[in-house]
TORFI-451316 format. One record per residue (C-alpha): residue number from 1; residue in one letter; x, y, z. Coordinates in nm, 4 decimals. Layout:
N
<n->NUM	res->a	x->X	y->Y	z->Z>
...
END
This chain:
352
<n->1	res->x	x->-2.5427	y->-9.7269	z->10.8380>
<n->2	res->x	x->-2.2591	y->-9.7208	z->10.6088>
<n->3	res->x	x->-2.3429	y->-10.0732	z->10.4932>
<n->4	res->x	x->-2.6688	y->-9.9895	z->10.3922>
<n->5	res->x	x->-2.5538	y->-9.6412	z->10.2177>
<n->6	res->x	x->-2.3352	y->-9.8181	z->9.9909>
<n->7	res->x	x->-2.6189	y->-10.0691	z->9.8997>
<n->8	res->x	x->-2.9217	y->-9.8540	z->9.8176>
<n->9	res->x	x->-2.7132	y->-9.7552	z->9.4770>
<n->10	res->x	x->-2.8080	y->-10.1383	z->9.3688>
<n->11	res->x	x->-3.1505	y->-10.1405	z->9.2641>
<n->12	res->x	x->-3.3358	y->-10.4630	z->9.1836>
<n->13	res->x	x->-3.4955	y->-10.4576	z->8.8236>
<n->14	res->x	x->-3.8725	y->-10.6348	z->8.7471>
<n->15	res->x	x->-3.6707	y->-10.9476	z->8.5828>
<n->16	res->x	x->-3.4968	y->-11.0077	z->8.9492>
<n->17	res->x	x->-3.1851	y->-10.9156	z->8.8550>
<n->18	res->x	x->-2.9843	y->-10.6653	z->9.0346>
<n->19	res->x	x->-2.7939	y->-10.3542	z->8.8190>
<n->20	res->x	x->-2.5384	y->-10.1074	z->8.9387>
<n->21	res->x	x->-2.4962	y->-9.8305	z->8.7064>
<n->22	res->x	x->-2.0880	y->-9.6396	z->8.7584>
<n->23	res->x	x->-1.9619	y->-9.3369	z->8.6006>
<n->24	res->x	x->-1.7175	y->-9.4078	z->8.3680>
<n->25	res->x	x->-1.5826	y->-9.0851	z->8.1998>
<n->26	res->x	x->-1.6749	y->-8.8582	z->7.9351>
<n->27	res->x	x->-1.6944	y->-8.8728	z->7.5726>
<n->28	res->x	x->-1.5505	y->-8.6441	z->7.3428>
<n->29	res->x	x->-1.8045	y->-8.3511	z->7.3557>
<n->30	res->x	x->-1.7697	y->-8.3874	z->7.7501>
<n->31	res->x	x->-2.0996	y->-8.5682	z->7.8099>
<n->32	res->x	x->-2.1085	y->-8.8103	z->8.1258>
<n->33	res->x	x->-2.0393	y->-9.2009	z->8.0090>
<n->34	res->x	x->-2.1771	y->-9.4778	z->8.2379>
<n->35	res->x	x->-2.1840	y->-9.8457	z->8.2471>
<n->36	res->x	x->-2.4195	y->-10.0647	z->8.3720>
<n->37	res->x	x->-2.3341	y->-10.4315	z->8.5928>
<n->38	res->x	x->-2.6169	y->-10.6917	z->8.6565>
<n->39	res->x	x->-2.5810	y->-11.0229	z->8.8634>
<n->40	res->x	x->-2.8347	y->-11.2668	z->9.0093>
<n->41	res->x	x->-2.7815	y->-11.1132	z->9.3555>
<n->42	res->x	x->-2.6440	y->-10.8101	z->9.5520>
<n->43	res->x	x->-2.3679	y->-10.9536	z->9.6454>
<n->44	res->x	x->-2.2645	y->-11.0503	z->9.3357>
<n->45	res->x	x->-2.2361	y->-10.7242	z->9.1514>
<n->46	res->x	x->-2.0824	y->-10.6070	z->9.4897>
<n->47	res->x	x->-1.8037	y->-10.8632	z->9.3932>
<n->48	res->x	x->-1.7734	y->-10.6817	z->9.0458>
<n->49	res->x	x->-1.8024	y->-10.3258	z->9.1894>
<n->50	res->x	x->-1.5217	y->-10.3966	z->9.4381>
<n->51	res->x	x->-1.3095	y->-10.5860	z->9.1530>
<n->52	res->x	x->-1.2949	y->-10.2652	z->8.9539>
<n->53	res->x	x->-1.1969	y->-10.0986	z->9.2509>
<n->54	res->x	x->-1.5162	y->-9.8668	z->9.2719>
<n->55	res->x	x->-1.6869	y->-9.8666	z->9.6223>
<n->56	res->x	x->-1.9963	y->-9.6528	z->9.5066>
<n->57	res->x	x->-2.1833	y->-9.6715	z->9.1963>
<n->58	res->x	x->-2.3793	y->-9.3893	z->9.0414>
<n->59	res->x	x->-2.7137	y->-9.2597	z->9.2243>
<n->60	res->x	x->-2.9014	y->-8.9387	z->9.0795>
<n->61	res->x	x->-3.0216	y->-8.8490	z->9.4167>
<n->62	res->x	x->-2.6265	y->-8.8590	z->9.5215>
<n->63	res->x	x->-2.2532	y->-8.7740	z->9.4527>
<n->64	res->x	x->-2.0751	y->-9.0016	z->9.2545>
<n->65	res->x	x->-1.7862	y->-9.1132	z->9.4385>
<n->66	res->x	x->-1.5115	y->-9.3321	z->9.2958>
<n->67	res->x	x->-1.2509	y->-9.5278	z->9.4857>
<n->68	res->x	x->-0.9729	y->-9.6451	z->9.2924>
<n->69	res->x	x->-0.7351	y->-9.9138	z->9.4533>
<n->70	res->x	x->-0.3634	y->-9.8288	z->9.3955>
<n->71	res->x	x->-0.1510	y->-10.0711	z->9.5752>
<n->72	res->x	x->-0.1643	y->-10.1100	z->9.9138>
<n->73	res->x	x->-0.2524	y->-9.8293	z->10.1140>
<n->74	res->x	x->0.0285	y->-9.6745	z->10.3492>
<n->75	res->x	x->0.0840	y->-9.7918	z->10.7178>
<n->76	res->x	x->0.3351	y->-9.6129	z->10.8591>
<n->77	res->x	x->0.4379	y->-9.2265	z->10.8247>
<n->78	res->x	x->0.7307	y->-9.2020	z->10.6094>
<n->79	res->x	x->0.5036	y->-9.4518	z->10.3604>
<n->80	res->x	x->0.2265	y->-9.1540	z->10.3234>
<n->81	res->x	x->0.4248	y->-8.8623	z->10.2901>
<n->82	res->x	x->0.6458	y->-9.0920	z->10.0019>
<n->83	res->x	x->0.2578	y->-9.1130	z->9.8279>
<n->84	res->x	x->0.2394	y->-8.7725	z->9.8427>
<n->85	res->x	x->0.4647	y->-8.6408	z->9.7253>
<n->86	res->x	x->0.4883	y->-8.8601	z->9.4479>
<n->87	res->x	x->0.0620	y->-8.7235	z->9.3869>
<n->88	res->x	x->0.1849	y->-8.3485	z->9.4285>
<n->89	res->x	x->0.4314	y->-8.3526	z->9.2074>
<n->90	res->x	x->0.2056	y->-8.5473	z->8.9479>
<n->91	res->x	x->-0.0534	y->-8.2761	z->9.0262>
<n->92	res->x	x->0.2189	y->-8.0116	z->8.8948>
<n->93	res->x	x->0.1687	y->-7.8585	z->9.3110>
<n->94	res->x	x->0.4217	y->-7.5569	z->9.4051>
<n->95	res->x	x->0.7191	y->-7.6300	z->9.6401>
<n->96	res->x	x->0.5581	y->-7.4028	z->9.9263>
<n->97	res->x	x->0.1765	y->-7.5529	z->9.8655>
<n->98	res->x	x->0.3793	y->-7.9597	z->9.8837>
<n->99	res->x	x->0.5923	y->-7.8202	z->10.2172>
<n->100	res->x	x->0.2766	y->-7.6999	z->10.3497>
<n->101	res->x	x->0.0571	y->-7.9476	z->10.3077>
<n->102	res->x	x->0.3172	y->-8.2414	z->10.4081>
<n->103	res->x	x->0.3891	y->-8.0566	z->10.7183>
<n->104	res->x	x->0.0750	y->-8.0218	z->10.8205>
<n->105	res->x	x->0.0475	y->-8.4651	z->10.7650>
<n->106	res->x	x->0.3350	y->-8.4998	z->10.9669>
<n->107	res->x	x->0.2233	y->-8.2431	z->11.2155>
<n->108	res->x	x->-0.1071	y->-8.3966	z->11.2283>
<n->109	res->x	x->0.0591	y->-8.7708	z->11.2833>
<n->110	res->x	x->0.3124	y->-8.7143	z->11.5006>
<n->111	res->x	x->0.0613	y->-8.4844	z->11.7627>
<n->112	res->x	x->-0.1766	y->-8.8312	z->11.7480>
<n->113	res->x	x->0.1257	y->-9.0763	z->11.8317>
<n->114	res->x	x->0.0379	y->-9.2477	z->11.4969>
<n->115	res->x	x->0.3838	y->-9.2784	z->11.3011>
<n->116	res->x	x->0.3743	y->-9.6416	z->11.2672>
<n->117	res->x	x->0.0015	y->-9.6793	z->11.2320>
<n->118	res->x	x->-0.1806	y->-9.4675	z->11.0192>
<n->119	res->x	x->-0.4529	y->-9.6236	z->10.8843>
<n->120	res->x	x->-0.5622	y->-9.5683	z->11.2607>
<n->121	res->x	x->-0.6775	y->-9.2320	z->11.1799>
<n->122	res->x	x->-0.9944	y->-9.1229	z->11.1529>
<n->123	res->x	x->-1.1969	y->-8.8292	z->11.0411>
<n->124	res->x	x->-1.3110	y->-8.7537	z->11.3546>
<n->125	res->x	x->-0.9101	y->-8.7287	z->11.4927>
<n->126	res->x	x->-0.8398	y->-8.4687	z->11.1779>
<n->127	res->x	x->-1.1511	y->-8.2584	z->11.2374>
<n->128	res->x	x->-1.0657	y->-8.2436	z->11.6577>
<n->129	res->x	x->-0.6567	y->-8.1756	z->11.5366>
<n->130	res->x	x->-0.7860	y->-7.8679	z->11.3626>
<n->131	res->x	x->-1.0488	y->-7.7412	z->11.6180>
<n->132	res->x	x->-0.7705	y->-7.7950	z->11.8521>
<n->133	res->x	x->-0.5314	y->-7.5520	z->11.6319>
<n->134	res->x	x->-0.7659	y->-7.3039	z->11.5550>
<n->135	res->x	x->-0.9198	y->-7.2551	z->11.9192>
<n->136	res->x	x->-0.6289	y->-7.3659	z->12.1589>
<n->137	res->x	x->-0.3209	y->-7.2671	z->11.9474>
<n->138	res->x	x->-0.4750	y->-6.9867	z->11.7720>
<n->139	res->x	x->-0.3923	y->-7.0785	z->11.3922>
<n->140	res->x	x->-0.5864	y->-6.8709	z->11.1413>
<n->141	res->x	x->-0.9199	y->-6.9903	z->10.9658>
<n->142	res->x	x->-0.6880	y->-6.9770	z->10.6028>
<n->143	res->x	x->-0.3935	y->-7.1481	z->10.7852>
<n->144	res->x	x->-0.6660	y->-7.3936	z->10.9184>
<n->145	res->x	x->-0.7852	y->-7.4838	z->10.5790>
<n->146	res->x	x->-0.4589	y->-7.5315	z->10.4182>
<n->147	res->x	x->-0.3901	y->-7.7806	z->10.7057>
<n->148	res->x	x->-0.7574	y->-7.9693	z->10.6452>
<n->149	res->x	x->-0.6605	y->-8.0038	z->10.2690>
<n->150	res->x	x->-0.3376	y->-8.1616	z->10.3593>
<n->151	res->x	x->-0.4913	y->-8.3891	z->10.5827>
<n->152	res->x	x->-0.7755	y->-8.4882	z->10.2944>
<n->153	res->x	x->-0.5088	y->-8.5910	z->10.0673>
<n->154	res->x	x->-0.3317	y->-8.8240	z->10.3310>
<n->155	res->x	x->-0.6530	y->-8.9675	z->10.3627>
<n->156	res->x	x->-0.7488	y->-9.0364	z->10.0007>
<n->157	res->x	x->-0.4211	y->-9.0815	z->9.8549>
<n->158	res->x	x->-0.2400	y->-9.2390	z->10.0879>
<n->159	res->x	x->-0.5163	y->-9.4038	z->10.2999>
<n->160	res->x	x->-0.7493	y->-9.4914	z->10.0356>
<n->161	res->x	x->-1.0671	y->-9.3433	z->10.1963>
<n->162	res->x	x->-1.3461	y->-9.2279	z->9.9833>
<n->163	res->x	x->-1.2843	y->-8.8593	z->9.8364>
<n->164	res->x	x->-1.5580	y->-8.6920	z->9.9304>
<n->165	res->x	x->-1.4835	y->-8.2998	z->10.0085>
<n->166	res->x	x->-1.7927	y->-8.2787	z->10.2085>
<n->167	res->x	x->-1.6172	y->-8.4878	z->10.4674>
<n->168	res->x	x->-1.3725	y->-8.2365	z->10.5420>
<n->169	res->x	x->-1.5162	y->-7.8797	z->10.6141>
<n->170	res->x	x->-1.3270	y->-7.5701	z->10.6032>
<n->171	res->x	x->-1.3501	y->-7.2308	z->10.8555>
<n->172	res->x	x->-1.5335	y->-6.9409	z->10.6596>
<n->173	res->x	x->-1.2678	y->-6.6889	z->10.6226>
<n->174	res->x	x->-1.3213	y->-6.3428	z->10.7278>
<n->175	res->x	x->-1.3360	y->-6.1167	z->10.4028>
<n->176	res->x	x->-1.1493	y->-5.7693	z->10.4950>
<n->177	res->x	x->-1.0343	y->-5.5308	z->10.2864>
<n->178	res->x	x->-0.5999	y->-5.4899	z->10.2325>
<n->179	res->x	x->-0.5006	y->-5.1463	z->10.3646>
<n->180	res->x	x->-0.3995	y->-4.9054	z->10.0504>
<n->181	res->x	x->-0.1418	y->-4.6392	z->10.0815>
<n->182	res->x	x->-0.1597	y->-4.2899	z->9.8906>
<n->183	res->x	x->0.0772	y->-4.2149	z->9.6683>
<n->184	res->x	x->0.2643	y->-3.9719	z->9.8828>
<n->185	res->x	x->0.2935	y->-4.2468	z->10.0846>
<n->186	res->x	x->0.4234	y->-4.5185	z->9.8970>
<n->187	res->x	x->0.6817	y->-4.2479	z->9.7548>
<n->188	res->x	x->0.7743	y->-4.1862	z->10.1217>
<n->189	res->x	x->0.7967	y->-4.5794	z->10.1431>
<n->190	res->x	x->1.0399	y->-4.6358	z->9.8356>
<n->191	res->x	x->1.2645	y->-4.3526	z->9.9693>
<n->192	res->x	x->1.2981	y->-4.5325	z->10.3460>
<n->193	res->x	x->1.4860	y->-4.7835	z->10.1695>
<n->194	res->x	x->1.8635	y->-4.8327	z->10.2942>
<n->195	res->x	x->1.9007	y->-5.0881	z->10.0178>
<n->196	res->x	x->1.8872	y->-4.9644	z->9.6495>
<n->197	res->x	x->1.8292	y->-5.3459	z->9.6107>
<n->198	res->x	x->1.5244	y->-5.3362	z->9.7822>
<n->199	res->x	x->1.4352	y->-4.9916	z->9.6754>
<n->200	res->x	x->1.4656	y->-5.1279	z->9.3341>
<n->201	res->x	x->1.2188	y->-5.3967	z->9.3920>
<n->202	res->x	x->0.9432	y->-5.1495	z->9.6046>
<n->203	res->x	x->0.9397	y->-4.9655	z->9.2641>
<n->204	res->x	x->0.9156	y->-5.2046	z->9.0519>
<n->205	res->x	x->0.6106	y->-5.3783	z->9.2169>
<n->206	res->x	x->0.4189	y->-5.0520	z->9.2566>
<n->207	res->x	x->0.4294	y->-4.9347	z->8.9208>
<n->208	res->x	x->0.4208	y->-5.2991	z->8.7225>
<n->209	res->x	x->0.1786	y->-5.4160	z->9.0231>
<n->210	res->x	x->0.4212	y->-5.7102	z->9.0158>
<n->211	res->x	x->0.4075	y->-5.9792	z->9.3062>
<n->212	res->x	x->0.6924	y->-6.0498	z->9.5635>
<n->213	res->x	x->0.7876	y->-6.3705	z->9.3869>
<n->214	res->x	x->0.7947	y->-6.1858	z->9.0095>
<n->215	res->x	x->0.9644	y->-5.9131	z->9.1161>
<n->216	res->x	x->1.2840	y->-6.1052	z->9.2685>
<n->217	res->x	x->1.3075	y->-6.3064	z->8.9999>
<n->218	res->x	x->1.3081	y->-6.0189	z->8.7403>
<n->219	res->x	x->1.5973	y->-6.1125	z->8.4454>
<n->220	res->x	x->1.7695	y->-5.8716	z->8.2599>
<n->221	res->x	x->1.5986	y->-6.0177	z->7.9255>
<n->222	res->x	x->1.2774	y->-5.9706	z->8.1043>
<n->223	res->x	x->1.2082	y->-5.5698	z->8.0051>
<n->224	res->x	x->1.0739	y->-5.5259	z->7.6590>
<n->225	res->x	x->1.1554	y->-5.1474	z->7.6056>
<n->226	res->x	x->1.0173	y->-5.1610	z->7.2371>
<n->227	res->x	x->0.6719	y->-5.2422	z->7.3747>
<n->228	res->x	x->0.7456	y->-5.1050	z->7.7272>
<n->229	res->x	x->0.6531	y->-5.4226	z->7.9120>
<n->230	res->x	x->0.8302	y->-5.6536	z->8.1284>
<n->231	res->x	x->0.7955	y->-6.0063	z->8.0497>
<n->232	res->x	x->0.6695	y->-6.2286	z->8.3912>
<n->233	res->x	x->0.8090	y->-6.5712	z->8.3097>
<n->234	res->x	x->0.6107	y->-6.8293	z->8.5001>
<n->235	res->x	x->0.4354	y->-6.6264	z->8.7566>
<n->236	res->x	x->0.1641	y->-6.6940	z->8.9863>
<n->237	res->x	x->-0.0495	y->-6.9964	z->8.8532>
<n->238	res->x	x->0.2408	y->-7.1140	z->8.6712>
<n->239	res->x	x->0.1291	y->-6.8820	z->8.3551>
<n->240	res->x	x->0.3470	y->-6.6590	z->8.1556>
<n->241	res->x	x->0.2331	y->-6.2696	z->8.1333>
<n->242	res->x	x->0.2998	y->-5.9348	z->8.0671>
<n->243	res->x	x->0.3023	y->-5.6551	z->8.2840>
<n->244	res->x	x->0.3017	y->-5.2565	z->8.2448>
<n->245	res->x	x->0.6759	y->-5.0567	z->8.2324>
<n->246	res->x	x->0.6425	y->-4.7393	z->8.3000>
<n->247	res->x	x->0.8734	y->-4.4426	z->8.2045>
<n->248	res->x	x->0.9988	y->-4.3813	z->8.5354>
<n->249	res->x	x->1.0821	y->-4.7628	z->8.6382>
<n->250	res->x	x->1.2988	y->-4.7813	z->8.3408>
<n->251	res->x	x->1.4858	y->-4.5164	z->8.4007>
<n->252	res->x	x->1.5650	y->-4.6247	z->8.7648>
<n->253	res->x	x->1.6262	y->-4.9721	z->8.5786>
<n->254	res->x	x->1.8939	y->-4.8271	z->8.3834>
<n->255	res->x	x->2.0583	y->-4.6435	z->8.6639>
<n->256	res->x	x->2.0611	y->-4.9864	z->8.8593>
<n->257	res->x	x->2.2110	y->-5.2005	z->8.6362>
<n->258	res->x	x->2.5091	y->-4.9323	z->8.5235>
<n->259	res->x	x->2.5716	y->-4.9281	z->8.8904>
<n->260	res->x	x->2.5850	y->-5.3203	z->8.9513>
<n->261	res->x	x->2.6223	y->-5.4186	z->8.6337>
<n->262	res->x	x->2.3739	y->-5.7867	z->8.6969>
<n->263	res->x	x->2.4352	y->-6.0357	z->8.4239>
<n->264	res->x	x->2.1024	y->-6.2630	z->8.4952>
<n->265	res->x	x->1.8773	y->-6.1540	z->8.7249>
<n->266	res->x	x->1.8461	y->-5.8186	z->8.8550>
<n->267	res->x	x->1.8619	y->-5.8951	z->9.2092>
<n->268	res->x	x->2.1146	y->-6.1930	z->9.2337>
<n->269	res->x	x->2.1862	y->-6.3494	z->9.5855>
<n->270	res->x	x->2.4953	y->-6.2280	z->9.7483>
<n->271	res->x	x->2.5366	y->-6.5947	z->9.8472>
<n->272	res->x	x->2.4687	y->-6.8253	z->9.5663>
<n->273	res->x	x->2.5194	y->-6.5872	z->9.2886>
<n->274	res->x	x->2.3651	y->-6.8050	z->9.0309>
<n->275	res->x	x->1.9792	y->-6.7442	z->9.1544>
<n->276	res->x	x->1.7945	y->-6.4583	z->9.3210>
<n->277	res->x	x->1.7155	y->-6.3478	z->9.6058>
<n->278	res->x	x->1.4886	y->-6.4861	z->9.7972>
<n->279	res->x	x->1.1598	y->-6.3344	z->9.9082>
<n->280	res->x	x->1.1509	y->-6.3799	z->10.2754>
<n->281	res->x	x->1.4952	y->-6.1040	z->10.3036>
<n->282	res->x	x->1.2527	y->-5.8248	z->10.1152>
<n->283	res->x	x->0.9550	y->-5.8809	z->10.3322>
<n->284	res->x	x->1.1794	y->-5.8621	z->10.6509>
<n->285	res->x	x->1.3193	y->-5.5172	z->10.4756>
<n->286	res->x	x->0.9413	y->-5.3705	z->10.4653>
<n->287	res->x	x->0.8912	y->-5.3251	z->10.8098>
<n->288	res->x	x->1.1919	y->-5.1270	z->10.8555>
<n->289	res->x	x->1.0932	y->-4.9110	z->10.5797>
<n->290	res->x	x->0.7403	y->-4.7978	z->10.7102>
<n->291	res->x	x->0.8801	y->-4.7569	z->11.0224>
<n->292	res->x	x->1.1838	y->-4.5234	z->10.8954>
<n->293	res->x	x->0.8937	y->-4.3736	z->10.6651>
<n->294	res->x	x->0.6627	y->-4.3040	z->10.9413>
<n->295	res->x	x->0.3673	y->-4.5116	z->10.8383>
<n->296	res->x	x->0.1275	y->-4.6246	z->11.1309>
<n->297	res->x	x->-0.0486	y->-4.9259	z->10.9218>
<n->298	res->x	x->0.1113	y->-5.2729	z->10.8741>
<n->299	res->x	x->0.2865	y->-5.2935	z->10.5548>
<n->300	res->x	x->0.4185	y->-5.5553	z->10.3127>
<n->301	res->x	x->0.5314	y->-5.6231	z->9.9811>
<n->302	res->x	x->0.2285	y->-5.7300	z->9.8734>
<n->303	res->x	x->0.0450	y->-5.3712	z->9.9612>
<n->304	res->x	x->0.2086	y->-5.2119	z->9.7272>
<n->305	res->x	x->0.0219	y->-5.4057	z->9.4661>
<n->306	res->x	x->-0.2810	y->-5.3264	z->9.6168>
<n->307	res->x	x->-0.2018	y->-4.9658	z->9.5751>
<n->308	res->x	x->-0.0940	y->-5.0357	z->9.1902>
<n->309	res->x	x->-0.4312	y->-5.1850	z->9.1291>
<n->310	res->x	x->-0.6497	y->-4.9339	z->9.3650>
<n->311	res->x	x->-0.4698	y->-4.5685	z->9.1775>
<n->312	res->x	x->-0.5306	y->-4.7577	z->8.8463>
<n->313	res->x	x->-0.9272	y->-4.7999	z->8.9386>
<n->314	res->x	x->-0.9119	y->-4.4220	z->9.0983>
<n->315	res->x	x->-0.7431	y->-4.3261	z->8.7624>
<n->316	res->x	x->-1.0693	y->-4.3986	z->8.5857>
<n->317	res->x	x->-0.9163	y->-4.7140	z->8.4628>
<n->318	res->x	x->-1.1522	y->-4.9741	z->8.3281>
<n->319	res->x	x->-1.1770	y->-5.3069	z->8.5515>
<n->320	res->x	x->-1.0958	y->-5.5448	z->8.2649>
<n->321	res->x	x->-0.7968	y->-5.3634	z->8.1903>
<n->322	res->x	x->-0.6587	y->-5.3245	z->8.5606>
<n->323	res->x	x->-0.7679	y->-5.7597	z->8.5271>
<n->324	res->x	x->-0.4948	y->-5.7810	z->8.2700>
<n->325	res->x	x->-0.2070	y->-5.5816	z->8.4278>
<n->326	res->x	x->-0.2571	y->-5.7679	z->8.7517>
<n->327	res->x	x->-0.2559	y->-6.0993	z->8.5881>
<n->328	res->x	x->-0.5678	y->-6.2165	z->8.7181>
<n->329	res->x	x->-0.7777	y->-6.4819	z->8.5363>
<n->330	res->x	x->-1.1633	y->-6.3544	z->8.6594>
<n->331	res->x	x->-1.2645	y->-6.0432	z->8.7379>
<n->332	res->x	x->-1.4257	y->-6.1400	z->9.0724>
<n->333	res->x	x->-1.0736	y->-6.0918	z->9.2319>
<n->334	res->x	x->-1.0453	y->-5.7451	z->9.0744>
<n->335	res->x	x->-1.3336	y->-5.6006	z->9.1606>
<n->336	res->x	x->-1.2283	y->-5.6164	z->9.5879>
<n->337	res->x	x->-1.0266	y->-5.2796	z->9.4220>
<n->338	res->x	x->-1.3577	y->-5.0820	z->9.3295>
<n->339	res->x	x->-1.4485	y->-5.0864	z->9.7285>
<n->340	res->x	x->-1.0652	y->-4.9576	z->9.8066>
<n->341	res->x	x->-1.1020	y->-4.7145	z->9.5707>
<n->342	res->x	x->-1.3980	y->-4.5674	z->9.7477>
<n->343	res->x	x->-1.7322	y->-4.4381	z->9.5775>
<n->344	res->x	x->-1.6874	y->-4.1829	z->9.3404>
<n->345	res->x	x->-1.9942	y->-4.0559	z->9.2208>
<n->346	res->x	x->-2.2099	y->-4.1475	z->9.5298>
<n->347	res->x	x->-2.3533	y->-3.8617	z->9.7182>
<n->348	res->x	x->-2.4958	y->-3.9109	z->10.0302>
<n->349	res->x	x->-2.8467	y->-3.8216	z->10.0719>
<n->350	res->x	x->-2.7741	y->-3.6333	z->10.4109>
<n->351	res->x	x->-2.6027	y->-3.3506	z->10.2176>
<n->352	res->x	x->-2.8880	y->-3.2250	z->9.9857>
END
């Protein structure tokens, strides 16, 4: 079957020759490019199709799929994850996104006894690993997926298997809403606080709407009190931004750095006092805080920018607006905040 799939994209023409027409590119005004190969038989333009390293040639009934040979494909363990990471960090990939995803190759090896023998795998082995995972171990349909596209690039970088996505299906996530606090709340939260460190960093994220991994690495050089803004150097996306300062925050800023005087960043590590803090100590602080606060719902960092971005929306703030302080690029992920903010204006017909 897989012989004959790969053939049906050479067609014979009315002369007897035999053409295979390959995607090439794009030209300038981003309009496909193709080039055509003829030979006296099938098997000879096979020869050229496999010399160029392309295993499938273009088909309009089809997705073009390209195959380019790189060296010698990997055999052993330690030979993939080199490949990738070499491909992540080409690909510009986060540290946490290249730890995930070369965890979940080694984790996927290493459960199939396949160290020294990778090319072994097969689809069929990744797609029962991650059934396995999800309905034996319990992992989560997102945590599932991240593992899936870690396992797709072992097979198409390192393996040199055809790249088609298709091939690797991900678990529909369940789409639920993040719990909101009010803003008696969230002042009750900020105020649970034993650390003014941490206290510090609740308030900054809930009035900038700034994420766990901006907010730690806040600099000194960072607030803009002309404009009142504070600069986000490099945040989520790897994209520089600005974000909202509000009256308040910088008066709480000011009273925090007279008191520890920070030279770089505002929340420096007590250990390695050249860098920041790191994010995982804040999160652990959170659920302390509701607890000391007397919150029943699960709280993190990360709800108290969803409660920046839902009192903006209940504020009567326009959507593209509330897109900009959050940093988002589309408005599709801004708009979850309309639902949190309820229905104003909607009367049910049940009262009249």
């Amino acid at each position: 079957m897989e012989e004959r799939k790969e053939k049906r994209h050479i067609r014979q023409r009315k002369d007897g020759r035999y053409q295979a027409r390959c995607l090439v590119g794009v030209d300038a005004q981003g309009h496909a490019r193709y080039k055509d190969y003829y030979g006296k038989t099938r098997e000879e333009v096979e020869a050229k199709l496999e010399a160029i390293g392309r295993l499938y040639c273009y088909s309009k009934r089809e997705t073009v799929q390209q195959v380019f040979r790189d060296g010698k494909p990997a055999v052993t363990l330690e030979d993939a994850l080199a490949v990738l990471k070499t491909e992540f960090e080409l690909r510009g990939y986060k540290q946490g996104t290249k730890e995930k995803y070369m965890g979940a190759v080694r984790k996927f090896v290493t459960a199939l006894h396949k160290e020294n023998d990778v090319q072994a795998l097969t689809l069929r082995d990744a797609k029962n690993f991650i059934l396995n995972q999800h309905k034996v171990c319990g992992m989560s349909a997102s945590t599932c997926n991240g593992y899936m596209e870690g396992i797709r690039c072992l097979f198409v970088f390192a393996l040199g298997r055809p790249a088609d996505a298709k091939l690797f299906p991900h678990f529909r996530r369940e789409k639920r809403l993040p719990g909101v606090l009010s803003k008696e709340e969230v002042d009750r939260l900020i105020d649970s606080f034993d650390s003014p460190m941490y206290r510090m960093i609740a308030i900054l994220m809930y009035s900038s709407g700034l994420r766990i991994s901006e907010a730690v690495r806040l600099r000194v050089t960072d607030i803009r009190r002309d404009k009142m803004l504070i600069f986000v150097d490099q945040g989520k996306g790897a994209k520089d931004r600005y974000a909202v300062l509000s009256q308040r925050c910088l008066r709480e800023l000011e009273l925090y750095w007279r008191r520890f005087r920070p030279k770089d960043y505002f929340f420096p590590s007590p250990h390695f006092g050249k860098t920041h803090i790191t994010t995982h100590t804040v999160q652990d602080a959170f659920p302390r805080a509701a607890k000391k606060a007397g919150l029943a719902q699960h709280v993190t960092p990360h709800t108290l920018r969803h409660c920046f971005a839902t009192h903006l929306v209940e504020a009567n703030t326009g959507l593209f607006h509330t897109m900009q302080a959050l940093g988002h690029a589309s408005l599709k992920s801004t708009q979850v905040y309309i639902h949190l903010a309820g229905l104003p204006g909607v009367k049910s017909p049940y009262d009249e």
